[in-house]
C-alpha positions in Angstrom: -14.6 26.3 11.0 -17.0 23.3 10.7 -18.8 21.7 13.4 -16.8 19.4 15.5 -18.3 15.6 15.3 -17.4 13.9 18.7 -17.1 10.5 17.6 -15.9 9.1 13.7 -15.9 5.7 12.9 -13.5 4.3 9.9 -14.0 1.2 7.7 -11.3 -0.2 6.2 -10.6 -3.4 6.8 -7.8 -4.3 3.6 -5.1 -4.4 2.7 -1.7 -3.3 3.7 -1.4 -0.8 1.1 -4.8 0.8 1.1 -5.0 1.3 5.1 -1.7 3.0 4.3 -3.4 5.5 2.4 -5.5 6.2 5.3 -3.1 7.6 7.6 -2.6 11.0 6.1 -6.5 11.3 6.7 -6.2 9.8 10.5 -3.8 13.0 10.8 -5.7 15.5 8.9 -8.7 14.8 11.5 -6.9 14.5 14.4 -4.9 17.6 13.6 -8.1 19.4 13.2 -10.2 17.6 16.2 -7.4 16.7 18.3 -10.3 15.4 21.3 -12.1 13.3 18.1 -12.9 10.4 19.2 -11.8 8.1 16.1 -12.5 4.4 15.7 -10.9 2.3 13.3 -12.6 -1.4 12.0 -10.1 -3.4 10.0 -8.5 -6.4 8.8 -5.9 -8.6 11.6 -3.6 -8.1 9.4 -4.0 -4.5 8.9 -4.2 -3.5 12.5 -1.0 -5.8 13.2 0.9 -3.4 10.5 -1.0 -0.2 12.6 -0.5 -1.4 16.2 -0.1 1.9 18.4 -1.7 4.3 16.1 -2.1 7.4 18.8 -5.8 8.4 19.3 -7.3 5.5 17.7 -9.4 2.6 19.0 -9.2 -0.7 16.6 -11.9 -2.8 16.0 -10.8 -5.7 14.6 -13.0 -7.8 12.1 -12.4 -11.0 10.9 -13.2 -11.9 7.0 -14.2 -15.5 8.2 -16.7 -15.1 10.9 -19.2 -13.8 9.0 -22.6 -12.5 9.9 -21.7 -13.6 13.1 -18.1 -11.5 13.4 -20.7 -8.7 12.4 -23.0 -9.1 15.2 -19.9 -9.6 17.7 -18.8 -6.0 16.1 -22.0 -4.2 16.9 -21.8 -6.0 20.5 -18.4 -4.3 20.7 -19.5 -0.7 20.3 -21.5 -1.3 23.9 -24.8 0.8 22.6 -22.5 3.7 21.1 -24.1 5.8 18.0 -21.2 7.5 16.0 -21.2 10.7 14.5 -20.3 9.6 11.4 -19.1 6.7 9.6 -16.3 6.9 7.0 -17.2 4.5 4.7 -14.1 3.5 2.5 -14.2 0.2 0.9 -17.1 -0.7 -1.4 -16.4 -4.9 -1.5 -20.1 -6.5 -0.6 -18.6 -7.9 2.6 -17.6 -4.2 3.8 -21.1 -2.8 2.9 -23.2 -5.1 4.3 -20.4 -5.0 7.5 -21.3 -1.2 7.7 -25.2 -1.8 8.3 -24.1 -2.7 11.8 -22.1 0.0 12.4 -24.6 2.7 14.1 -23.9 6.1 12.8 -26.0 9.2 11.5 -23.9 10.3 9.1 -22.5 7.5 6.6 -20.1 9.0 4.0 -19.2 6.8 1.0 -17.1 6.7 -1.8 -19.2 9.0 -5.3 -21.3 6.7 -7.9 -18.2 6.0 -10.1 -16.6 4.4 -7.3 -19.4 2.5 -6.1 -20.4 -1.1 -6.6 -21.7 -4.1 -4.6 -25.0 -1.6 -4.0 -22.5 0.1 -1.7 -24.7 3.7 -2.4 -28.0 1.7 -0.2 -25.8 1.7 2.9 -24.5 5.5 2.5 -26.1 8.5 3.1 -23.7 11.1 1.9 -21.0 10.4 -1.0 -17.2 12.3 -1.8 -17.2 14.3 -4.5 -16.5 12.8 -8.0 -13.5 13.5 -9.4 -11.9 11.4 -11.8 -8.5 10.4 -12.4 -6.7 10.8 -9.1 -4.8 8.5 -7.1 -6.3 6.2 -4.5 -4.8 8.2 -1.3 -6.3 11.1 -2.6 -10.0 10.0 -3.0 -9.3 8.3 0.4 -8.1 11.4 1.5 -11.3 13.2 0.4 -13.3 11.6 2.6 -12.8 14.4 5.4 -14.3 16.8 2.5 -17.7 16.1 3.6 -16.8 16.9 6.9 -15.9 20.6 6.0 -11.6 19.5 6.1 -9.2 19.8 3.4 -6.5 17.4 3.5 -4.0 19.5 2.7 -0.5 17.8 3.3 0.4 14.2 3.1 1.6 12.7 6.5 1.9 9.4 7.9 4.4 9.3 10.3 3.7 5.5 10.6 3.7 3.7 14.5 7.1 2.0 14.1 8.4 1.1 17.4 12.4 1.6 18.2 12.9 -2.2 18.4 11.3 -2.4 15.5 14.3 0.2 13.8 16.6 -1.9 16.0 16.2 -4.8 14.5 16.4 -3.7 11.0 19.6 -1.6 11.2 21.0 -5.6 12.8 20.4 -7.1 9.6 23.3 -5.8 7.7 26.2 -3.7 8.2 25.8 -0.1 8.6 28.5 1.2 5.1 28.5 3.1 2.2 26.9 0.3 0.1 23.3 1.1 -0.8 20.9 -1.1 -0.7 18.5 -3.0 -3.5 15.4 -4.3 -1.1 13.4 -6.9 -3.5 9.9 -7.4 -2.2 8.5 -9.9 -5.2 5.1 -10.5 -4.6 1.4 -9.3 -4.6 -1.5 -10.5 -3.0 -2.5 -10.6 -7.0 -0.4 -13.5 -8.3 -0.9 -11.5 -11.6 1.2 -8.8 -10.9 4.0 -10.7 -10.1 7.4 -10.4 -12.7 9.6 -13.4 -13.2 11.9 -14.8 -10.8 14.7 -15.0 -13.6 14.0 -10.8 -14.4 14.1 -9.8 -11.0 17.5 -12.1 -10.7 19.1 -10.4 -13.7 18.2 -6.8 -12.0 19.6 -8.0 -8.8 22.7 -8.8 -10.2 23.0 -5.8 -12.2 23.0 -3.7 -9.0 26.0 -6.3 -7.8 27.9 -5.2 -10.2 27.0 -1.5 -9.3 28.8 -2.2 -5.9 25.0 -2.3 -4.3 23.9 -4.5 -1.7 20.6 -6.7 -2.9 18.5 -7.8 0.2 15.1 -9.6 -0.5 11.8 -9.7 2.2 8.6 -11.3 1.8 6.1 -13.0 3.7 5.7 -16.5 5.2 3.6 -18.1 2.4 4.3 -21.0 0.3 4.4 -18.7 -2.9 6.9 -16.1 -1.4 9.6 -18.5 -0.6 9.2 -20.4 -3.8 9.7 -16.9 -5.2 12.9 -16.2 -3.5 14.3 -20.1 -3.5 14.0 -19.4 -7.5 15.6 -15.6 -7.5 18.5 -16.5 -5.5 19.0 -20.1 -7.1 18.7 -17.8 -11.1 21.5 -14.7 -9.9 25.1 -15.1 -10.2 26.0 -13.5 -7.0 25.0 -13.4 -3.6 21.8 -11.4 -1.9 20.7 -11.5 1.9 17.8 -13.9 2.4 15.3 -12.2 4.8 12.0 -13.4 3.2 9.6 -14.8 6.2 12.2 -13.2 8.9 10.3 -10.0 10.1 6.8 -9.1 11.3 4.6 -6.7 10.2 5.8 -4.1 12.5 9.9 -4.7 11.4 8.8 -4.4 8.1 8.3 -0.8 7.9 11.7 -0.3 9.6 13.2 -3.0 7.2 11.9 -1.2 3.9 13.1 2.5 5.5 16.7 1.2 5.5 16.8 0.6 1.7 18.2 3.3 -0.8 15.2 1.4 -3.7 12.6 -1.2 -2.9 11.6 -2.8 -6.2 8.8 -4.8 -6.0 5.1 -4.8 -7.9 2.3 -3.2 -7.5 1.5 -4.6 -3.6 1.2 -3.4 0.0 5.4 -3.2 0.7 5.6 -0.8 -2.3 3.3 1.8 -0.1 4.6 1.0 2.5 8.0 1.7 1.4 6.7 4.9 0.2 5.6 6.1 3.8 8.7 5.6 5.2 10.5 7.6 2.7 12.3 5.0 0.8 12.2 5.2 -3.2 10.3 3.0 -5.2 11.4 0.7 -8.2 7.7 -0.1 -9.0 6.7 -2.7 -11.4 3.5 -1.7 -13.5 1.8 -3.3 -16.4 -1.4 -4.8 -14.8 -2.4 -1.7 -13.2 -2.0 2.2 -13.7 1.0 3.7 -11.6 -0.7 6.8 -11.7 -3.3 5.7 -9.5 -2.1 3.0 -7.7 1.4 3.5 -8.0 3.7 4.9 -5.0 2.2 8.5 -3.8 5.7 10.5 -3.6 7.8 9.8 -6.5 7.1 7.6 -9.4 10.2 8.5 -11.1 11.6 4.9 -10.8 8.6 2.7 -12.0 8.3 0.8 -15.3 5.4 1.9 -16.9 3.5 -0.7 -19.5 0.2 -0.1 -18.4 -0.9 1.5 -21.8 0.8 -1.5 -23.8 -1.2 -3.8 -22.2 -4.5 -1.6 -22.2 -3.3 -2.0 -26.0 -2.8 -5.5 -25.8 -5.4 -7.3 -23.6 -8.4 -4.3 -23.9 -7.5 -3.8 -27.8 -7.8 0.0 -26.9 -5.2 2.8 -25.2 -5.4 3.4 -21.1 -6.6 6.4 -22.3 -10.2 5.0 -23.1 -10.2 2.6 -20.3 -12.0 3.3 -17.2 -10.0 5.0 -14.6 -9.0 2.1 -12.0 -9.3 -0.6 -14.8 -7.1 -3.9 -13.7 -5.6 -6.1 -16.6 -5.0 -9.0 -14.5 -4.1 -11.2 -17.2 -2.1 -14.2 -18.0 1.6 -12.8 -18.6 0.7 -8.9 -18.8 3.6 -8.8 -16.5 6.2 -10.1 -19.3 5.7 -6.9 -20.8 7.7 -4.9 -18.3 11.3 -6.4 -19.3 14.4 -6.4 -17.5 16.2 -3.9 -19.6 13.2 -2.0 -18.5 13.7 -2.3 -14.8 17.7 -1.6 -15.1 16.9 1.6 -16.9 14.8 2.5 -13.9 17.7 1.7 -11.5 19.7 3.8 -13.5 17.6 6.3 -13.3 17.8 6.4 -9.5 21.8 6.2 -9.6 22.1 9.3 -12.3 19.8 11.3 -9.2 22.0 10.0 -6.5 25.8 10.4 -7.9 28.1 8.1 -6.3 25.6 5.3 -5.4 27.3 3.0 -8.3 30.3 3.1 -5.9 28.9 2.8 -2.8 29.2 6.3 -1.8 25.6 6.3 -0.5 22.2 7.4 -1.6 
């Protein structure tokens, strides 16, 4: 067995998505150090969505304090010196916020991965291994450490009112469920509000229930207003309605979320729900939802063809085409063929028979 470290710090302060992908290794270590102490610093956000997390102590780090939000940090730890500090975001901001974390061992992400001179505040590195999806590499961070992670858990902290007040928001029958979450933090992954529209109303006339969620900002109910104004029949307007912690419980009720590439989507996937996922300007393979990518649309490789001039294939592996209308190139027929997909595995959910 490997030595036990008594104290492990964790950096990742963003986003919703990515501090997903953390939690399977919060349990691999506390399943293998159950008395570990573990310390979390991360986004507001983030730690809103995380609230309750057993065995971990948040430190929370604002983006716009600065040097002096890093200073306050340091303050925070009251002299401590960790064990060791998981390193797992490579932006400048999150290297230069790891100088002032005190730790002697200060595991980072391999050279591939690195950027922003992340390898000057690291001592140790993961191994390199190419072509594997982000919760993995997050994952094998422990690897250093002597751990495997060996199963995928995240039993997320979703509190009973939080369940409670999903399973309110519509009746409790045989109709299944199309949750439509339609926006990134990346304004260019986002589809078109008239596509999504046409898919929602597909799955209306599938006897399916379509529900849409979002967040509070201007963009998100513009999105909606335009969804709901282009389909021919009705959906359930929840967009700006729950918190971060309902959210989990809202996504769990769903029999498909479809929505881009964007923190909801692994989300979604923690809590067991399946994924319509919406890919062109990233690579589903790593990025997409861990569990089951049997329900995404796939363009990445046309637009590798069309914006790089060269297959995915011979792009570097984590290679965003953020580009002007990349995301016309996943079509609706595209995304109804996906749907259909996920009613030819669950007979009867055309009829309202369930999932």
């Amino acid at each position: 067995m490997p030595s036990t470290p008594t104290s492990i710090c964790l950096l990742r302060l963003s986003a919703l998505g990515d501090v997903t992908h953390v939690l399977p290794l919060v349990r691999t270590l506390r399943a293998a150090w159950p008395q570990v102490q573990l310390d979390w610093v991360i986004g507001r956000g983030e730690q809103k969505l995380l609230e309750g997390l057993p065995g971990v102590e948040f430190h929370v780090y604002d983006k716009k304090s600065g040097v002096a939000g890093m200073r306050a940090l340091r303050r925070g730890f009251d002299g401590r010196r960790f064990d060791v500090l998981l390193q797992m975001q490579v932006a400048a901001r999150a290297n230069l916020l790891s100088a002032f974390i005190p730790a002697k061992r200060r595991i980072g992400y391999d050279r591939a991965r690195s950027k922003d001179l992340h390898g000057l505040f690291v001592n140790e590195r993961i191994p390199d291994r190419p072509g594997i999806h982000v919760l993995d590499a997050i994952g094998s961070f422990c690897e250093p450490l002597g751990l495997q992670q060996r199963e995928v858990v995240w039993d997320m902290p979703v509190p009973a009112e939080a369940h409670a007040w999903a399973a309110a928001q519509w009746p409790e029958d045989e109709r299944p469920a199309l949750l439509i979450s339609p926006c990134s933090s990346h304004a260019l992954r986002n589809w078109r509000a008239e596509r999504y529209a046409a898919v929602a109303d597909h799955a209306l006339s599938r006897g399916w229930r379509v529900v849409l969620c979002g967040g509070r900002s201007a963009l998100e109910r513009e999105t909606a207003d335009a969804i709901l104004a282009a389909m021919q029949g009705p959906a359930l307007d929840l967009v700006g309605k729950d918190t971060l912690k309902q959210l989990p419980a809202l996504l769990a009720r769903a029999a498909l979320v479809m929505t881009p590439d964007s923190g909801p989507m692994h989300i979604a996937n923690a809590m067991g729900a399946k994924v319509l996922g919406l890919h062109a300007a990233s690579n589903p393979a790593r990025s997409g939802p861990y569990s089951d990518r049997r329900y995404c649309v796939d363009r990445y490789d046309d637009a590798a063809r069309r914006f790089r001039g060269r297959p995915a294939a011979a792009l570097k592996w984590g290679t965003k085409i953020e580009h002007e209308g990349v995301m016309d190139l996943v079509t609706v027929d595209d995304a109804v063929a996906a749907f259909e997909r996920y009613c030819a595995d669950h007979p009867g959910s055309d009829s309202g028979a369930g999932r």
